[in-house]
N, C-alpha and C positions, 0 to 999 in steps of 0.2 A: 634847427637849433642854431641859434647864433655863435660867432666865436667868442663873442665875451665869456657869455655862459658856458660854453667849453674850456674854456681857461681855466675862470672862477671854481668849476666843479672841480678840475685837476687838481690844482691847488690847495681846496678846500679837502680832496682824497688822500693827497700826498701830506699836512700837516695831520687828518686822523690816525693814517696808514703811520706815521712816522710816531704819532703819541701813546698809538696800542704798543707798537714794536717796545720804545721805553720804557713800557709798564712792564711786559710779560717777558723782557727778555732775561737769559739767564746770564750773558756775560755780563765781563768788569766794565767798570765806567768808564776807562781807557778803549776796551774794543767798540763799545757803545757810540764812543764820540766818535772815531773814525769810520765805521760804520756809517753814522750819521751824515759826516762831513762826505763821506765818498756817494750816499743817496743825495746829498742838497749836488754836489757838481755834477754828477748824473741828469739832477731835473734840474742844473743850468744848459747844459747841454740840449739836454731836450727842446727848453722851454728855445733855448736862442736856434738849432734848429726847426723848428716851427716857426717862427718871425722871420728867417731864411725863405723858406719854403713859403710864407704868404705873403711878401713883399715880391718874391719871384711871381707866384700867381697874378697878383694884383697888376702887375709890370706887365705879365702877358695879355690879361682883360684889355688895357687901356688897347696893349697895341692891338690887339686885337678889331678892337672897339673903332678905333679909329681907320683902320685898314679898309672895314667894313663899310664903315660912313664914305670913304674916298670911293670905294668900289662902288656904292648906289648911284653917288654920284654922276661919275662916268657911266654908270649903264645908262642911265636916266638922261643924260645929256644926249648917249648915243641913240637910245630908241626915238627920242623926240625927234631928232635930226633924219631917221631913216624914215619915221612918217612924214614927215615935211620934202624927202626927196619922192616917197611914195607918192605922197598928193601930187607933185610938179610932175611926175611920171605918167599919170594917170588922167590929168586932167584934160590933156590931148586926146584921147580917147574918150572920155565922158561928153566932151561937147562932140566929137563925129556922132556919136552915139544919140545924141540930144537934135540934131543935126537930122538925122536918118530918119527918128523918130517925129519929126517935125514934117517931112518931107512926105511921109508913112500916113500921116493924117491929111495932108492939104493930095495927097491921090485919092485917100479915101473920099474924101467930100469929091472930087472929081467926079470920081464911078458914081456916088452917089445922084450927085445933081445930072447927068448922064441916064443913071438908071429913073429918074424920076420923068425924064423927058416924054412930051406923049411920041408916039411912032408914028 
């Protein structure tokens, strides 16, 4: 439910609620009006804390909002940075590696051409 619509319905409760109470009540038109007057400052009250409390909420989303975006940020910057020291870390090892395995193959064709030899 939107907060329009939750407004509008208040409002729309509180002039019904306040038009039955007129009809069926039994005091004077003097307790009526005060009566009256004391429900409308009630739902001034109301209605201005509510607008309090969603300007507070609204306040805490952004920062929120924005905290969050600066926190991606920085993770995002950091893991990138820790793969790129990762790769420069590791790439010493992948060529010994690449190296070994190079080395691994030029014995094998050795023994090979070795074992083909007649005797």
């Amino acid at each position: 439910m939107s907060g329009k619509a939750l407004f509008y319905g208040f409002i729309t409760g509180s002039i019904i609620g306040g038009a039955i109470t007129l009809l069926s009540t039994p005091k004077s038109g003097t307790e009526v009006q005060e009566t009256i007057v004391h429900n409308v400052n009630g739902l001034m009250d109301s209605l201005s804390n509510v607008k309090e409390q969603t300007m507070e909420l609204k306040n805490k989303v952004e920062t929120v909002a924005k905290e969050g975006a600066s926190t991606f940020k920085t993770v995002s910057t950091d893991v990138q940075n820790s793969i790129k020291e990762w790769k420069k870390d590791v790439e010493p090892t992948v060529t010994d590696i690449q190296r070994s395995i190079e080395e691994l193959h030029q014995t094998i064709d050795q023994l090979e051409a070795e074992i083909k030899k007649p005797l």
